[in-house]
N, C-alpha and C positions, 0 to 999 in steps of 0.2 A: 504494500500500500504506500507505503515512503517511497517508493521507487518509482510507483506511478505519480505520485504527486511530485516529488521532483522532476519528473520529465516534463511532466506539463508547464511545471514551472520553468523550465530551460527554454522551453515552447515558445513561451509565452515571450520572453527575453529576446529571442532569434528575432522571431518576427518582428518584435518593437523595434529593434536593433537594425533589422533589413529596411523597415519602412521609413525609419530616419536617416538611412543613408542614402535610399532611393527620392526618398522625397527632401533630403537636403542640397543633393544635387541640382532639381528643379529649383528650388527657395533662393540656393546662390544665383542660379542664371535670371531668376529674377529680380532681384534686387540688385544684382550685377548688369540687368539692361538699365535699369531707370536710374542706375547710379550714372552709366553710360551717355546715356538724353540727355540727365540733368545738370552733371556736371563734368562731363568728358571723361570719365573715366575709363582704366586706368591714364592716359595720356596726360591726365590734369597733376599725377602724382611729380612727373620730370619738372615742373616748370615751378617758378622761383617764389617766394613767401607772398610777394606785392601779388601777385595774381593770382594764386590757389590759393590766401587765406580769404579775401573780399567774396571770391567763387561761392567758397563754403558756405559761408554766412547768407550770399545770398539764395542757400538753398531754403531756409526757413527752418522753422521746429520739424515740419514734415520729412524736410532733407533731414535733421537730426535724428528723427526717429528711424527714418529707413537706415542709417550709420548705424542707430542699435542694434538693432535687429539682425543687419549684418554682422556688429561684431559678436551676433550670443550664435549665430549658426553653426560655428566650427564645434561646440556643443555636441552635435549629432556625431563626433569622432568618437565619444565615450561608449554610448548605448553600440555603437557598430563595431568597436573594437571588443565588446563585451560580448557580441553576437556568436562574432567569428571565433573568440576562443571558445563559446560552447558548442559549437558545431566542430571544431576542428583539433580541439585540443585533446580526443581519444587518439586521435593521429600523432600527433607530436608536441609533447606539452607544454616542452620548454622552450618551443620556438612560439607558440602563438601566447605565451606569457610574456614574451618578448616582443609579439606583436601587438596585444593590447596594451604594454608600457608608450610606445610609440605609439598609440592612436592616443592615451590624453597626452604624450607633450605636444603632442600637433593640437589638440585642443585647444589647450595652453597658450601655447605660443600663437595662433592665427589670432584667437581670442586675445592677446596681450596686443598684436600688431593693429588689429583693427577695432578698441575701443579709444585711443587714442581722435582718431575722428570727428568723434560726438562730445568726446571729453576734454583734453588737454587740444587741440587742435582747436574745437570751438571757440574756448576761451582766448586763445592766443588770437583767433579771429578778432574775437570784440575787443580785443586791446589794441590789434594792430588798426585800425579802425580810428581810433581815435588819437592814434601817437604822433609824436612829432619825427619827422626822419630820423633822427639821431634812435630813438626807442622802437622805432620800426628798424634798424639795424640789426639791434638785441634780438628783437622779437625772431627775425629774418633767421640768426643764426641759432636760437631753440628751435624753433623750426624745421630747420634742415638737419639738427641732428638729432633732433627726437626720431624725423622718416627715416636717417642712416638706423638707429640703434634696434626702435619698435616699430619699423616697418622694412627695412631690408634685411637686416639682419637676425632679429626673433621672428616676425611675423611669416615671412615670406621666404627666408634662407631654413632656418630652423625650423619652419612648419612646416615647409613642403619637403625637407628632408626625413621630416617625423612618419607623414601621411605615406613616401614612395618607400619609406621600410617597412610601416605596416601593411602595406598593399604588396610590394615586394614577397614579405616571411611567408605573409595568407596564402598568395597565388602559389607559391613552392611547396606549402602544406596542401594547400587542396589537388596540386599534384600528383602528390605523394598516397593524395589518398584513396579508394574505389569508388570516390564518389563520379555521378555521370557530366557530361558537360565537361571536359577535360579544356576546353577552348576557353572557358571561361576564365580558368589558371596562366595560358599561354597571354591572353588580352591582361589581367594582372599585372604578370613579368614587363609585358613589353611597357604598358603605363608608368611602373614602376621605374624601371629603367629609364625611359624618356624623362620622368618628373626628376629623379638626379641628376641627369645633365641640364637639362632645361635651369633648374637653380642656379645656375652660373650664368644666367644670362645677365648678372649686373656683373659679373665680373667679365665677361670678354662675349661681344657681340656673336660670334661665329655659331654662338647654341642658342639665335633668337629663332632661327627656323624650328626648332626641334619643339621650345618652349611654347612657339605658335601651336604649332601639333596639338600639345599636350593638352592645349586649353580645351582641345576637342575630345581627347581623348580621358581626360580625368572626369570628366562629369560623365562623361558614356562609364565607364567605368565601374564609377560610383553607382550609375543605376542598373546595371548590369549585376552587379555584387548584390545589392542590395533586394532584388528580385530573387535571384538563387539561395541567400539566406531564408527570405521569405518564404520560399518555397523546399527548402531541405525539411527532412524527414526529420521526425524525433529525434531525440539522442539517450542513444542506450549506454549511462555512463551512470556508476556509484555515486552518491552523494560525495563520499566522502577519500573520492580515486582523486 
């Protein structure tokens, strides 16, 4: 009777887990167009304090709130990394324990890179706004290293390095495993792969084609995974294995 109740409960976890990654992926390309419309994004991130802080600002509360919302999305890396070790960790425990450490630092960290936004970005908005050149300098230069520290470097270096390991470890376990769909594991690998070199695209332009790719291929991905979780079979696994 524990054994069936714990399945169900694993069940229950998979799915939620599948449904937040498939349907995280949709939530990003949507708030990722209207962020696109409203305020050019990403292209709006390269250009200099005097013109992407006034930008911000003129997006409104509404432009603030869609910034939230975007930065609590990366969220959905916890329930999905939790998915995939119950579905996959009868196969190989100590790699998808290793693959859900890597889905919350990617939470973490994307979540770290893009509340900045709504928060410390905003406000530096409404100062630069009203400052005299000399403190619009200041401002200029928090500015530009707050995006190097919590937006090239945590957000977007260390997240996407977080996500293409847990996508990496999963796709080689599910591999490894008898489950069906074995294409499923090879699209994985190859995402994975792509999404580590693609992170180097702030460091030397030659990996912007690849990063272009990815932008199509990580959210196919995402929902792709997130389908086949939802759709795996129980897991006949000990409570306490």
């Amino acid at each position: 009777m524990q054994v069936n109740e714990h399945t169900v409960s694993s069940r229950a976890v998979i799915r939620f887990g599948g449904f937040c990654l498939a349907g995280g992926a949709v939530a990003f390309l949507g708030v990722f167009s209207y962020l696109a419309a409203g305020f050019n994004y990403p292209d709006v991130l390269d250009g200099p304090a005097a013109t992407v802080l006034p930008n911000l600002l003129a997006t409104g509360q509404q432009g603030r709130l869609v910034w939230a919302i975007y930065a609590l999305l990366p969220l959905i890396w916890v329930p999905a990394g939790v998915a995939a070790y119950e579905v996959l960790a009868p196969v190989r425990r100590g790699p998808m324990r290793l693959a859900l450490l890597f889905a919350l630092v990617a939470a973490l960290a994307m979540m770290l890179g893009l509340m900045r936004w709504p928060s410390i970005h905003w406000h530096l908005a409404m100062a630069f706004e009203h400052a005299a050149p000399p403190e619009q300098g200041v401002l200029a230069a928090v500015f530009d290293g707050l995006n190097t520290y919590l937006g090239n470097y945590i957000g977007e270096f260390l997240g996407e390095l977080s996500f293409s390991v847990f996508f990496l470890v999963t796709s080689i376990v599910w591999l490894q495993s008898p489950r069906p769909h074995r294409w499923v594991g090879w699209v994985g690998v190859a995402t994975a792969v792509f999404g580590l070199i693609g992170m180097f695209r702030n460091v030397t332009g030659a990996v912007a084609p690849i990063a272009a790719l990815n932008n199509y291929l990580l959210p196919a991905f995402m929902i792709i995974l997130g389908v086949a979780l939802v759709r795996s079979p129980a897991v006949h696994d000990s409570p306490g294995a």
